[in-house]
N, CA, C and O atoms as a Maestro MAE file, in Angstrom:
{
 s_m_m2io_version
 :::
 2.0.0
}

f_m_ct {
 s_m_title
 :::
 protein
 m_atom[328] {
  # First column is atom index #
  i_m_mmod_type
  r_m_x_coord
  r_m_y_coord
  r_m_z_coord
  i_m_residue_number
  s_m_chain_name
  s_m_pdb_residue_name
  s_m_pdb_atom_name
  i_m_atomic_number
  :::
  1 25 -43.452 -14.777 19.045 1 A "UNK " " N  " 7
  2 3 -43.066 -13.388 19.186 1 A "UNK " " CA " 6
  3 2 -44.139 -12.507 18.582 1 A "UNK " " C  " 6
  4 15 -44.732 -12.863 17.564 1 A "UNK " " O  " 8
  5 25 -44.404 -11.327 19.214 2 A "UNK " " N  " 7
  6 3 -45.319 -10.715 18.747 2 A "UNK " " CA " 6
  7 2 -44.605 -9.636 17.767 2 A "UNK " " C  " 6
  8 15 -43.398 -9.551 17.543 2 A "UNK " " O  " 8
  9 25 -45.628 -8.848 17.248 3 A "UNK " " N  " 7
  10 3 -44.904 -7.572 16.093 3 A "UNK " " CA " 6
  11 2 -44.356 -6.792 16.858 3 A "UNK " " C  " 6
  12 15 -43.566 -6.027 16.305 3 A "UNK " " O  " 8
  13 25 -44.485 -6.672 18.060 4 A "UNK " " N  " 7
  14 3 -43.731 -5.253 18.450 4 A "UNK " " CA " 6
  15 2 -42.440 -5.696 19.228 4 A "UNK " " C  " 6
  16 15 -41.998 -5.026 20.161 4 A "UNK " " O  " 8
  17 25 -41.869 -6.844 18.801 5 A "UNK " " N  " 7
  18 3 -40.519 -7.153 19.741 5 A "UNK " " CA " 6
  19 2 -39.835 -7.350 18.491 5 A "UNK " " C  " 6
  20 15 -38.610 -7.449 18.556 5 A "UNK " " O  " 8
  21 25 -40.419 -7.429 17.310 6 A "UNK " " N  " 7
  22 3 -39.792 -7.935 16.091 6 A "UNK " " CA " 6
  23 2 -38.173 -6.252 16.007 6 A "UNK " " C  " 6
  24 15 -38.394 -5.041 16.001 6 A "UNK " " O  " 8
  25 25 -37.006 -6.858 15.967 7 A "UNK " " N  " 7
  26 3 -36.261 -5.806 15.112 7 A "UNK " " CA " 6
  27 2 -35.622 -5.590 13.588 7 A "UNK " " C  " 6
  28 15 -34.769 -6.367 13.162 7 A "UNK " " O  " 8
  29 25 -36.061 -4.582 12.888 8 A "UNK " " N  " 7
  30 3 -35.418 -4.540 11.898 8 A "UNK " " CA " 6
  31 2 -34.477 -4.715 11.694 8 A "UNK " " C  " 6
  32 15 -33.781 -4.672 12.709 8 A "UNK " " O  " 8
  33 25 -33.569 -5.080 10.162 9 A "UNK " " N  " 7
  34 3 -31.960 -5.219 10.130 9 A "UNK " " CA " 6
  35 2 -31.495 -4.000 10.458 9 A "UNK " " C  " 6
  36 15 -30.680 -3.948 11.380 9 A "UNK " " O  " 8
  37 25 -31.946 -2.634 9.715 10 A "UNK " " N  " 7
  38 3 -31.884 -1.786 9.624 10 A "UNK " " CA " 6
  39 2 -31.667 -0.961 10.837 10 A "UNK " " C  " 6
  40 15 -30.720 -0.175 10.840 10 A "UNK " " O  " 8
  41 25 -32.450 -1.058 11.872 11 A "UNK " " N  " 7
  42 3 -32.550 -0.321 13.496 11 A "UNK " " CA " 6
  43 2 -30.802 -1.163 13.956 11 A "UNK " " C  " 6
  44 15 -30.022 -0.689 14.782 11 A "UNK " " O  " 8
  45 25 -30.626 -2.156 13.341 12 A "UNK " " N  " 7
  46 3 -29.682 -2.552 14.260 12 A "UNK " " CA " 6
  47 2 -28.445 -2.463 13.778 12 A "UNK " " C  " 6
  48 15 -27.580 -2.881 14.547 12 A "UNK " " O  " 8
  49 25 -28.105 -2.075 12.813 13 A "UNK " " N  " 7
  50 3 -26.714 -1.231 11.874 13 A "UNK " " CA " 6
  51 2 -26.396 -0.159 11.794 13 A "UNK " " C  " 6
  52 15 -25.341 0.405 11.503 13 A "UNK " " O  " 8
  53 25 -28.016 0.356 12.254 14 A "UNK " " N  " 7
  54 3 -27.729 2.395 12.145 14 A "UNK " " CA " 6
  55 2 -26.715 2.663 13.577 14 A "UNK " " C  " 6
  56 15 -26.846 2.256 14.731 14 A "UNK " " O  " 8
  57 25 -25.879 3.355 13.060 15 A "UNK " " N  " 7
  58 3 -25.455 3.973 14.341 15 A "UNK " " CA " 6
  59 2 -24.938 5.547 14.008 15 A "UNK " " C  " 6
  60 15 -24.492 6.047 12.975 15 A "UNK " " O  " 8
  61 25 -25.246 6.202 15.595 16 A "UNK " " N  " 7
  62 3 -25.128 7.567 15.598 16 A "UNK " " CA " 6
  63 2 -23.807 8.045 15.487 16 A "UNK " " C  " 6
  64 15 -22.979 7.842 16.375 16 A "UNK " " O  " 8
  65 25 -23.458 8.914 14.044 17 A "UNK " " N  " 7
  66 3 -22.062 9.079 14.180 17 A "UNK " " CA " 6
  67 2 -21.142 10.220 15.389 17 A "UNK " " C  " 6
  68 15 -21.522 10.956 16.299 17 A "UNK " " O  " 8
  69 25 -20.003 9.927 14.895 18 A "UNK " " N  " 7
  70 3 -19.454 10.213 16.319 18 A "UNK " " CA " 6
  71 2 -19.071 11.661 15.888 18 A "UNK " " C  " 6
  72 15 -19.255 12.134 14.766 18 A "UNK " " O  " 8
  73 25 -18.497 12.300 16.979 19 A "UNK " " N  " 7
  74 3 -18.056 13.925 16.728 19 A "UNK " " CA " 6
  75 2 -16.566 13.738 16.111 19 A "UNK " " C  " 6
  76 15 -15.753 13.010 16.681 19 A "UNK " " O  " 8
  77 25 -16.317 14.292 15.158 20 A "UNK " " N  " 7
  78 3 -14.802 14.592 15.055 20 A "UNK " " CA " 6
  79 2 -13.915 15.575 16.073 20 A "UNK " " C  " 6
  80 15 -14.149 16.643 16.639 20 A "UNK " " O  " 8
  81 25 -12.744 14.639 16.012 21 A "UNK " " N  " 7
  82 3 -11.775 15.108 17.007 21 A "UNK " " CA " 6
  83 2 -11.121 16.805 16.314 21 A "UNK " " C  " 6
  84 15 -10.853 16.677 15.120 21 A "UNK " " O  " 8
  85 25 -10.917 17.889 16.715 22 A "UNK " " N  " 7
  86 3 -9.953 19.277 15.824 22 A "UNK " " CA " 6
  87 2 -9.016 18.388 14.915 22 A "UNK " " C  " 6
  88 15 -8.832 18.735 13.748 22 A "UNK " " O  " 8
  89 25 -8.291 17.004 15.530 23 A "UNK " " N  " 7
  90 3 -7.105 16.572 14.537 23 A "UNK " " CA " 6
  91 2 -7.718 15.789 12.940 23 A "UNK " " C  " 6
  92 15 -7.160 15.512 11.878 23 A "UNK " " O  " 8
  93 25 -9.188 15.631 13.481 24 A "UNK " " N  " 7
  94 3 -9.536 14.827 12.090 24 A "UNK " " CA " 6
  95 2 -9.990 16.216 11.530 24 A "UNK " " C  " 6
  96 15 -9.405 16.604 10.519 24 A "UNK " " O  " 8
  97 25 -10.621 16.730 11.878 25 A "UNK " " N  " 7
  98 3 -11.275 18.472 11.213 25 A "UNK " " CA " 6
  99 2 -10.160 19.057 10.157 25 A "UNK " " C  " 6
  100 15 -10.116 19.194 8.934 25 A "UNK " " O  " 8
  101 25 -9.232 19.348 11.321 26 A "UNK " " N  " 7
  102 3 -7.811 19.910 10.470 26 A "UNK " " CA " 6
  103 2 -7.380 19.121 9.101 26 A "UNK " " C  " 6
  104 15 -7.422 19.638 7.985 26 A "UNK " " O  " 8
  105 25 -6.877 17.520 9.430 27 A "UNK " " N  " 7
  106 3 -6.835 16.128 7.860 27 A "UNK " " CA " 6
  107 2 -8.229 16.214 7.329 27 A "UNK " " C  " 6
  108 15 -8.078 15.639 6.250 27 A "UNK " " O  " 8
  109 25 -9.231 16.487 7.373 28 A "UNK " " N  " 7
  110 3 -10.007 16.834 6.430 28 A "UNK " " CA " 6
  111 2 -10.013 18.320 5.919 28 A "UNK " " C  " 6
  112 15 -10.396 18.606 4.784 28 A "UNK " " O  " 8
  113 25 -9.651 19.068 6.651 29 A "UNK " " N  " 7
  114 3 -9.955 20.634 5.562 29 A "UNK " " CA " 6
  115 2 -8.707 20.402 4.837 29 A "UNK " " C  " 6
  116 15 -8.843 20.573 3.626 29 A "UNK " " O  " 8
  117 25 -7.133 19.949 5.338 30 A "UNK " " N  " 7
  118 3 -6.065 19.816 4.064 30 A "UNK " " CA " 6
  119 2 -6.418 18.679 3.009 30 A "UNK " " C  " 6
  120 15 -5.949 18.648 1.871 30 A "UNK " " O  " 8
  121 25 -7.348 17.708 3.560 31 A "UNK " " N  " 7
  122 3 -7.571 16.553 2.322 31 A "UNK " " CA " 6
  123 2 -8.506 17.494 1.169 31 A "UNK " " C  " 6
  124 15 -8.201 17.486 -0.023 31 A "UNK " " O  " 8
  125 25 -9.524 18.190 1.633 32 A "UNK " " N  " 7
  126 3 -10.692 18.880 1.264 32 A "UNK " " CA " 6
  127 2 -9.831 19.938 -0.189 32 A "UNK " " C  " 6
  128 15 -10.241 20.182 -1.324 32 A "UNK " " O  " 8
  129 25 -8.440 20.375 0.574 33 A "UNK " " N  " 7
  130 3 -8.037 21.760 -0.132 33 A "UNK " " CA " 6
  131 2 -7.293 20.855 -1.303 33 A "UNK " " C  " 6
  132 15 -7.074 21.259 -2.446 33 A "UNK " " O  " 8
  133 25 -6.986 19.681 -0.836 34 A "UNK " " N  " 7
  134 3 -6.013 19.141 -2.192 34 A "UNK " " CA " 6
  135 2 -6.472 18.449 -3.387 34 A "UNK " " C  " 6
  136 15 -5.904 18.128 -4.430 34 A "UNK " " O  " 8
  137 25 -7.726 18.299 -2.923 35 A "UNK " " N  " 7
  138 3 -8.847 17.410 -3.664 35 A "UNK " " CA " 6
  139 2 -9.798 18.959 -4.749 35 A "UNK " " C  " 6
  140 15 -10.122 18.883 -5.934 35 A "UNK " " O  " 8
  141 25 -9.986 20.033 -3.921 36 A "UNK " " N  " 7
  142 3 -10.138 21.014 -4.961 36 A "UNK " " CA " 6
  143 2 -9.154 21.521 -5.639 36 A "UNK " " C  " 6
  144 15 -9.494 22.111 -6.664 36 A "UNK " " O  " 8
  145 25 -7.721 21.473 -5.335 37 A "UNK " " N  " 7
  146 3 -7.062 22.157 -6.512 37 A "UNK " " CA " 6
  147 2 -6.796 20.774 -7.659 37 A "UNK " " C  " 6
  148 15 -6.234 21.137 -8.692 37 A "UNK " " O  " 8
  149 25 -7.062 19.578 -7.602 38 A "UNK " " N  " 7
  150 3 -7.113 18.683 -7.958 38 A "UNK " " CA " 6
  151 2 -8.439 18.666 -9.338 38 A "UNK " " C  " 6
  152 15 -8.395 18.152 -10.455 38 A "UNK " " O  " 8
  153 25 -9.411 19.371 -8.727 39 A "UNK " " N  " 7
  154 3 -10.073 19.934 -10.153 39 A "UNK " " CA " 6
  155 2 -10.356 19.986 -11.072 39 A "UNK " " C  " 6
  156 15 -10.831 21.120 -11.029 39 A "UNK " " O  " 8
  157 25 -10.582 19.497 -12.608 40 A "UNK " " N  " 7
  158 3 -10.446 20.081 -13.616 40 A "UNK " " CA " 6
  159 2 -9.163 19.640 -14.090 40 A "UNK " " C  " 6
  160 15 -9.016 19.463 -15.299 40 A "UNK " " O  " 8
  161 25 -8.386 19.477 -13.431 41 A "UNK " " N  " 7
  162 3 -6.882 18.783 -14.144 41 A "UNK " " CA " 6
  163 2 -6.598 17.410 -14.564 41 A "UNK " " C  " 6
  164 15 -6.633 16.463 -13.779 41 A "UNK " " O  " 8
  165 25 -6.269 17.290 -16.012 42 A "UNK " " N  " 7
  166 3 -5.913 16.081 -16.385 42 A "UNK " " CA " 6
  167 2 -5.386 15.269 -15.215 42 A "UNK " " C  " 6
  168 15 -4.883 15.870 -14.266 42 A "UNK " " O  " 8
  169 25 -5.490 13.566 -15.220 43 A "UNK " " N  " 7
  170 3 -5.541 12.750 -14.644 43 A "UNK " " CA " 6
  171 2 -3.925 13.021 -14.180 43 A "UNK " " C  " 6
  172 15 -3.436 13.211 -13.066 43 A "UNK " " O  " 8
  173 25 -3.419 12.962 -15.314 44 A "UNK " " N  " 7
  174 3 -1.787 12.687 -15.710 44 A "UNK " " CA " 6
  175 2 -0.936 13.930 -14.697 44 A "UNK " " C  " 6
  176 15 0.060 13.768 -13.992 44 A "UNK " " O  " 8
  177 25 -1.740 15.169 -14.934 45 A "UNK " " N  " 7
  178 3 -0.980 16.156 -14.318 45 A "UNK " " CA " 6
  179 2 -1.400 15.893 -12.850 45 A "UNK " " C  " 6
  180 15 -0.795 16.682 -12.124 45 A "UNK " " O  " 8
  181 25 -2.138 15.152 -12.219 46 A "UNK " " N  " 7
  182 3 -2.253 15.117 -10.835 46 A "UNK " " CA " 6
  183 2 -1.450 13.822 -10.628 46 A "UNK " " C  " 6
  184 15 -1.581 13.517 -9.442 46 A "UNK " " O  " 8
  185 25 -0.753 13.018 -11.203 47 A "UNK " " N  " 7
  186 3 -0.441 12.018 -10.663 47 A "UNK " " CA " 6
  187 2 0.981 12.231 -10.127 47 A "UNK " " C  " 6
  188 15 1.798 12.998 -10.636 47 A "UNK " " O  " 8
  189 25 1.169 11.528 -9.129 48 A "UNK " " N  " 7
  190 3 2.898 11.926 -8.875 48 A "UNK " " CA " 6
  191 2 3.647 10.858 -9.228 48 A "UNK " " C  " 6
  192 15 3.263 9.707 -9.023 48 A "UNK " " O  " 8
  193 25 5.073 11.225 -9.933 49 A "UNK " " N  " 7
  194 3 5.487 10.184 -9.939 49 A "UNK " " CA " 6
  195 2 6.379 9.504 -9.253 49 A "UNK " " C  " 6
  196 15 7.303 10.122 -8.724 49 A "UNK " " O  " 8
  197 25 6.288 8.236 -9.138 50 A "UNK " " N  " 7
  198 3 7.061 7.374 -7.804 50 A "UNK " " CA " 6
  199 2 8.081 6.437 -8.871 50 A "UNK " " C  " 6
  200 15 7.964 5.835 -9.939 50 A "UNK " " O  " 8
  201 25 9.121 6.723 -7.876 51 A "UNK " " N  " 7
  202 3 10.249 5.742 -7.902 51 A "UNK " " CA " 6
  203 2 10.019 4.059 -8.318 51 A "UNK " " C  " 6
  204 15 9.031 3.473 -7.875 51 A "UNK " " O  " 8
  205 25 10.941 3.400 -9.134 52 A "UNK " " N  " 7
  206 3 10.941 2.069 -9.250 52 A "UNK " " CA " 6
  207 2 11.188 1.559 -8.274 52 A "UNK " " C  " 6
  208 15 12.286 2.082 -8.086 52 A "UNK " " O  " 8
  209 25 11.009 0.755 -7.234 53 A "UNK " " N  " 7
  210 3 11.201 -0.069 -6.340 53 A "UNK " " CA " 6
  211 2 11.293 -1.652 -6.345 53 A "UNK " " C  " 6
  212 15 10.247 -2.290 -6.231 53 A "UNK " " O  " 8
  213 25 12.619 -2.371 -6.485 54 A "UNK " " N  " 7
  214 3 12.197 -3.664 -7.018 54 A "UNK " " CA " 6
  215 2 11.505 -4.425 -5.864 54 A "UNK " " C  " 6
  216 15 11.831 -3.931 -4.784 54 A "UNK " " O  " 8
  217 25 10.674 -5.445 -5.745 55 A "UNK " " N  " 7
  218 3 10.624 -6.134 -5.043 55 A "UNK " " CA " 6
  219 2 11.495 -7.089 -3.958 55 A "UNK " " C  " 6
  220 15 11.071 -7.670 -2.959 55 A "UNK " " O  " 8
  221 25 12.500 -7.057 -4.361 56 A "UNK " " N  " 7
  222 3 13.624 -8.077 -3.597 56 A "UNK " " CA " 6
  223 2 14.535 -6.560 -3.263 56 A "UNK " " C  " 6
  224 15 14.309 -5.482 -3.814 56 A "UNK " " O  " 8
  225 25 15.546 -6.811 -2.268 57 A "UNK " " N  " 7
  226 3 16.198 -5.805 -1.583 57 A "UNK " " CA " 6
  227 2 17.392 -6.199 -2.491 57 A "UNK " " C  " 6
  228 15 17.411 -7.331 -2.973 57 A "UNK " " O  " 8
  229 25 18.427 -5.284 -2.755 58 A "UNK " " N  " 7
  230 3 19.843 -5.383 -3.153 58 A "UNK " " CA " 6
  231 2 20.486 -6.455 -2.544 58 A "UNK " " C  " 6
  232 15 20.997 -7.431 -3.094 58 A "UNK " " O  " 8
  233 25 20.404 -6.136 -1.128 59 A "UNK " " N  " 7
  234 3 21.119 -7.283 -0.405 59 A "UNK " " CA " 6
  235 2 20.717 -8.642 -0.979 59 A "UNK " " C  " 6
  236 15 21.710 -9.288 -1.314 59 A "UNK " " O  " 8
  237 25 19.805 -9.134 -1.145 60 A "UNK " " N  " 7
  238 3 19.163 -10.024 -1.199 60 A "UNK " " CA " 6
  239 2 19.374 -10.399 -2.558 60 A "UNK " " C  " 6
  240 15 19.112 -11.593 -2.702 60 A "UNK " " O  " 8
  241 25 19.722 -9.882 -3.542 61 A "UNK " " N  " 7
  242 3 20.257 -9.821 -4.811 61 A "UNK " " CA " 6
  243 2 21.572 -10.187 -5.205 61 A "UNK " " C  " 6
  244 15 21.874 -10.692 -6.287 61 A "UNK " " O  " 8
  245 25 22.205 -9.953 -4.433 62 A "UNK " " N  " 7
  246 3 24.156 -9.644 -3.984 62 A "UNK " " CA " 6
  247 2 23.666 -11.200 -3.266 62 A "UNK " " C  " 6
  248 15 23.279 -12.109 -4.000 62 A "UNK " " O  " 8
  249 25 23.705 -11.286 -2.470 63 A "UNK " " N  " 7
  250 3 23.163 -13.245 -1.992 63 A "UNK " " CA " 6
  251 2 23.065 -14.009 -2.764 63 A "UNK " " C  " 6
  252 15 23.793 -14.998 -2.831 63 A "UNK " " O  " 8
  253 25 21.966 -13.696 -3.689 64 A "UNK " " N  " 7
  254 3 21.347 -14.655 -4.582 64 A "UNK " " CA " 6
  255 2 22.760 -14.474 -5.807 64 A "UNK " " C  " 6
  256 15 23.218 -15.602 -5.987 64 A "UNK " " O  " 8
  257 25 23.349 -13.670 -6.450 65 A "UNK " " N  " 7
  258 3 24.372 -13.393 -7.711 65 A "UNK " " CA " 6
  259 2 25.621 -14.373 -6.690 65 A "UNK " " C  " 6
  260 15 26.109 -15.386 -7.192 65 A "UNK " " O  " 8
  261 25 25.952 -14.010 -5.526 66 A "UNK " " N  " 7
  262 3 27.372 -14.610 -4.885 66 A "UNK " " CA " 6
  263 2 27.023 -16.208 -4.574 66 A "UNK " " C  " 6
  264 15 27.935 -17.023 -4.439 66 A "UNK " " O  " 8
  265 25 25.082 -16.725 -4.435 67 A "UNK " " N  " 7
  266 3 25.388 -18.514 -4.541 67 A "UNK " " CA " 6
  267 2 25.432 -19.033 -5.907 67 A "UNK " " C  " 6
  268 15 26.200 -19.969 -6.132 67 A "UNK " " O  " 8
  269 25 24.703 -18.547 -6.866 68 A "UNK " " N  " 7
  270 3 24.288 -19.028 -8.245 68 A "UNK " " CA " 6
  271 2 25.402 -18.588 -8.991 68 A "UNK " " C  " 6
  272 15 25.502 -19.296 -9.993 68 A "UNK " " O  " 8
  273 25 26.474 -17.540 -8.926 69 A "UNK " " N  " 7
  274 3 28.208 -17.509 -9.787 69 A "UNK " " CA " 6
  275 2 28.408 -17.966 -9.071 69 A "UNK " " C  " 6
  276 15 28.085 -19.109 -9.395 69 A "UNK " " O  " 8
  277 25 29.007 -18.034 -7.495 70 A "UNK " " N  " 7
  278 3 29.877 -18.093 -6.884 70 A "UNK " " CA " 6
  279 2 29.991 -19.983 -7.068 70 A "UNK " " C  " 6
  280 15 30.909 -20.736 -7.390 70 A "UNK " " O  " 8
  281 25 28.872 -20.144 -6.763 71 A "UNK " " N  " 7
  282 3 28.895 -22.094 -7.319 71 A "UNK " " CA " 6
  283 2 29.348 -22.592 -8.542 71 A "UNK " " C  " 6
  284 15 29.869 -23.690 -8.738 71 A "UNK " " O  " 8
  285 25 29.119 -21.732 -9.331 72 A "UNK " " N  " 7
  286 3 29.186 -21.999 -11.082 72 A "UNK " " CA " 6
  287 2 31.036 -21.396 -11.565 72 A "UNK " " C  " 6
  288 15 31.552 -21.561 -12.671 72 A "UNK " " O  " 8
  289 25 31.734 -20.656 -10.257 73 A "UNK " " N  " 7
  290 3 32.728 -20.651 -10.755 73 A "UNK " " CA " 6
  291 2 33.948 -21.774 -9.670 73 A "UNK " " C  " 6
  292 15 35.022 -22.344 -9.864 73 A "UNK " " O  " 8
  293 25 33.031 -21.619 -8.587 74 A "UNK " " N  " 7
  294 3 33.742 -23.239 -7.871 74 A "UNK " " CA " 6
  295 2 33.612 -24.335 -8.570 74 A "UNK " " C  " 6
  296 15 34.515 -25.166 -8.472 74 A "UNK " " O  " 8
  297 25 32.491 -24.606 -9.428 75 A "UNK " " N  " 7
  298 3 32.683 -26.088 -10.412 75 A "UNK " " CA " 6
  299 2 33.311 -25.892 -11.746 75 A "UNK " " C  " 6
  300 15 33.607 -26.849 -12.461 75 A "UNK " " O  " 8
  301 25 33.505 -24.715 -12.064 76 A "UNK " " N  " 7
  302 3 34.428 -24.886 -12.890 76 A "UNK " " CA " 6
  303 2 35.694 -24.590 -13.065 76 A "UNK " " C  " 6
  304 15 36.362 -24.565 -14.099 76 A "UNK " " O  " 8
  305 25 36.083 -24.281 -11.554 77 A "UNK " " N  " 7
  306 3 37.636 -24.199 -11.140 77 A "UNK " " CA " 6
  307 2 38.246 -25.848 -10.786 77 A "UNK " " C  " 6
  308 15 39.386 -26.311 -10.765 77 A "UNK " " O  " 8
  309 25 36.753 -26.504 -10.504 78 A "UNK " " N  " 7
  310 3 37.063 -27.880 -10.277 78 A "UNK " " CA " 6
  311 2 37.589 -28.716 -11.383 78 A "UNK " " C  " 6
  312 15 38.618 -29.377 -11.527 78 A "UNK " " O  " 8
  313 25 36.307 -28.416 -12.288 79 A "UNK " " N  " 7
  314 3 36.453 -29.283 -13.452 79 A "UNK " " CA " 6
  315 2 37.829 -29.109 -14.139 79 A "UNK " " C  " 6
  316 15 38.362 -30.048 -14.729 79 A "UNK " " O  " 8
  317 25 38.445 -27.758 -14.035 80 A "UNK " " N  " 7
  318 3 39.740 -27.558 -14.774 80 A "UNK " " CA " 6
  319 2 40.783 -28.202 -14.515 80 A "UNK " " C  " 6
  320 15 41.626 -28.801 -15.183 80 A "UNK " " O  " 8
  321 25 40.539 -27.910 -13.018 81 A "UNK " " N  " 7
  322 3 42.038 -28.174 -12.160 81 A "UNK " " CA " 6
  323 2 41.746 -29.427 -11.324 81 A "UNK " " C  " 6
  324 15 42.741 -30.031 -10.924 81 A "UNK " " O  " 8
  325 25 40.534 -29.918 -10.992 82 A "UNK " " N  " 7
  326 3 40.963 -31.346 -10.165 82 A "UNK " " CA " 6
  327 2 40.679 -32.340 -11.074 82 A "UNK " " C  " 6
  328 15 40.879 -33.519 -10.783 82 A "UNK " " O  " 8
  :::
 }
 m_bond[327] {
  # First column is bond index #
  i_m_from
  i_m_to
  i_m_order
  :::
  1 1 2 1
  2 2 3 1
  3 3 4 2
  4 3 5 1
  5 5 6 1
  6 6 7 1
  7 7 8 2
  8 7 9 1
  9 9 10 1
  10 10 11 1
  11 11 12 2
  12 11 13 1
  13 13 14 1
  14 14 15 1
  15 15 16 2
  16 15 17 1
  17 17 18 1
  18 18 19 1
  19 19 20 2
  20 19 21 1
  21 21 22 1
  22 22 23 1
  23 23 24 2
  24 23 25 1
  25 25 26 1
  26 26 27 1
  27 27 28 2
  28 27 29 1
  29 29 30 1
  30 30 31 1
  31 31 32 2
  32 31 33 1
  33 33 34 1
  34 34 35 1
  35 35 36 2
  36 35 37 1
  37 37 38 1
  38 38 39 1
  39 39 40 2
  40 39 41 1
  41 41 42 1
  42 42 43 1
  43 43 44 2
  44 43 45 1
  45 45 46 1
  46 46 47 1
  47 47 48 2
  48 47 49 1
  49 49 50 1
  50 50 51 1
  51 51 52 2
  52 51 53 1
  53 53 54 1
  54 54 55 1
  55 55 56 2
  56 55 57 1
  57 57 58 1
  58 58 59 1
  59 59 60 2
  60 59 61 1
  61 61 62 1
  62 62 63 1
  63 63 64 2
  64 63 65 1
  65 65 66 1
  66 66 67 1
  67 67 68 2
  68 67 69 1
  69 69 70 1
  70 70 71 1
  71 71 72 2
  72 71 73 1
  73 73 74 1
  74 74 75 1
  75 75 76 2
  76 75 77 1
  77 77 78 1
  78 78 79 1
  79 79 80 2
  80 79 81 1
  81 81 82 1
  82 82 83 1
  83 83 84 2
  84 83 85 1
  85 85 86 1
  86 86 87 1
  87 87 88 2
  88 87 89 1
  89 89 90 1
  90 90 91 1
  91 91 92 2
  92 91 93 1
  93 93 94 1
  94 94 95 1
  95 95 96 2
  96 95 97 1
  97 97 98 1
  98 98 99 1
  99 99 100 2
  100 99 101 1
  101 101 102 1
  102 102 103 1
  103 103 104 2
  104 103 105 1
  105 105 106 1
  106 106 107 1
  107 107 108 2
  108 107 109 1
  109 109 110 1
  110 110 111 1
  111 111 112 2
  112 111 113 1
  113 113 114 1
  114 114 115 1
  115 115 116 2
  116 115 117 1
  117 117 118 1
  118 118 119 1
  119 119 120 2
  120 119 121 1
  121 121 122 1
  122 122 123 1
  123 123 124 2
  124 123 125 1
  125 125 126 1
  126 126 127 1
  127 127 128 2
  128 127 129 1
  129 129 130 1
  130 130 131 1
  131 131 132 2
  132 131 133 1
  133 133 134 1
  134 134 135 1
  135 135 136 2
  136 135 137 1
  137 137 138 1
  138 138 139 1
  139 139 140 2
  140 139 141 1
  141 141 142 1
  142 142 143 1
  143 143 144 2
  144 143 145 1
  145 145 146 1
  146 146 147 1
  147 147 148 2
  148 147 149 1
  149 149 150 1
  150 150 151 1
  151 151 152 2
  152 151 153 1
  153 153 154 1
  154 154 155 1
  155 155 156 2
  156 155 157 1
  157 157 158 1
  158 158 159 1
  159 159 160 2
  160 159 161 1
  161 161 162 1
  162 162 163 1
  163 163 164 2
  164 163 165 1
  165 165 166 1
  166 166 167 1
  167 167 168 2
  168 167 169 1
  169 169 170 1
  170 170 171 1
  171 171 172 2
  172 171 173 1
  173 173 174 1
  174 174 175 1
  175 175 176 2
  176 175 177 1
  177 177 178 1
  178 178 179 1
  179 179 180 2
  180 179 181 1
  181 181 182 1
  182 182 183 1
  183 183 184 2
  184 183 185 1
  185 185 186 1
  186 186 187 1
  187 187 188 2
  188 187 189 1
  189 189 190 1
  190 190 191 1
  191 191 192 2
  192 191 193 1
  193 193 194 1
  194 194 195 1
  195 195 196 2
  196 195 197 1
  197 197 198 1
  198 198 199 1
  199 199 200 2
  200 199 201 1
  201 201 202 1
  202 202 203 1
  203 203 204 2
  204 203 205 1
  205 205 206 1
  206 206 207 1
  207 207 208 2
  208 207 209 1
  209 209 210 1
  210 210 211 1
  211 211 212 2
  212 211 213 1
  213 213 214 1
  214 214 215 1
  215 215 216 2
  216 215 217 1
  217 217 218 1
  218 218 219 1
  219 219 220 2
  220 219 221 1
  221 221 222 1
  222 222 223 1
  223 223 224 2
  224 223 225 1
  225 225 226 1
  226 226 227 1
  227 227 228 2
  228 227 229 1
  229 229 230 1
  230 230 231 1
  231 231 232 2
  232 231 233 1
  233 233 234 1
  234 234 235 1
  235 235 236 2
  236 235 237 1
  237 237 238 1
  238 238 239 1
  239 239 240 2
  240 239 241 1
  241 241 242 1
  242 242 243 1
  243 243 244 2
  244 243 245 1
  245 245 246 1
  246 246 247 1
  247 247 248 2
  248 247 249 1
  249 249 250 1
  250 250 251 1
  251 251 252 2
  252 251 253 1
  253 253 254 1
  254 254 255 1
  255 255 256 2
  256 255 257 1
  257 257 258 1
  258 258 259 1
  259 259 260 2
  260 259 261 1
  261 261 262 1
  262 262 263 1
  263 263 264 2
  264 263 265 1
  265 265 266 1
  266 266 267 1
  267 267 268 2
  268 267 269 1
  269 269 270 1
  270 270 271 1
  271 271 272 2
  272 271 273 1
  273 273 274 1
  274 274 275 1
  275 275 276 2
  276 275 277 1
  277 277 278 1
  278 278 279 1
  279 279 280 2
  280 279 281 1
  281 281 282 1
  282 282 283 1
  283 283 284 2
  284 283 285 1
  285 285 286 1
  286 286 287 1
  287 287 288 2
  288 287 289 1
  289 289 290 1
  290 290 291 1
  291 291 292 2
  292 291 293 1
  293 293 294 1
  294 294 295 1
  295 295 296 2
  296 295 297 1
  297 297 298 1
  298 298 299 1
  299 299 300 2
  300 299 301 1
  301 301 302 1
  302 302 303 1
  303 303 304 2
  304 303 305 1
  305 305 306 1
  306 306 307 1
  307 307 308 2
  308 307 309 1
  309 309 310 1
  310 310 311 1
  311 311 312 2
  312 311 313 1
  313 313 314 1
  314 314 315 1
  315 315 316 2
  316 315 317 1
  317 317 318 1
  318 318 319 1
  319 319 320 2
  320 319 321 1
  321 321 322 1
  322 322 323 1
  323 323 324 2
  324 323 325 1
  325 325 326 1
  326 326 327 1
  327 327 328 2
  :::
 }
}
């Protein structure tokens, strides 16, 4: 191969960016406005705070409490009475 067929990494990663759509323009000037009043303000006062969320669903909780008692009071209705 000669030098002038050789390609850089570089020539071949660049790419020409694209136009923004009005809908990305618009989510960037409200990202733009929330990020400046964001400012100068303690970390703490910008943070929002969110709800505990457990990992496992209620339901799924109520399942798990009705096999692990619900077994533990069938064997010991057994043990009493049979």
């Amino acid at each position: 191969m000669g030098e002038g067929t050789s390609i850089g990494l570089a020539q071949i990663f660049i790419r020409t960016p694209m136009a923004q759509t009005p809908q990305q323009r618009a989510a960037n000037a409200r990202f733009e406005e929330t990020q400046k009043k964001k400012m100068g303000k303690p970390v703490t006062a910008v943070k929002r705070k969110e709800e505990f969320r457990s990992p496992i669903s209620k339901g799924w909780i109520i399942i798990l409490g009705f096999v692990v008692c619900g077994g533990l009071i069938v064997e010991l209705l057994r043990l009493l009475f049979g």
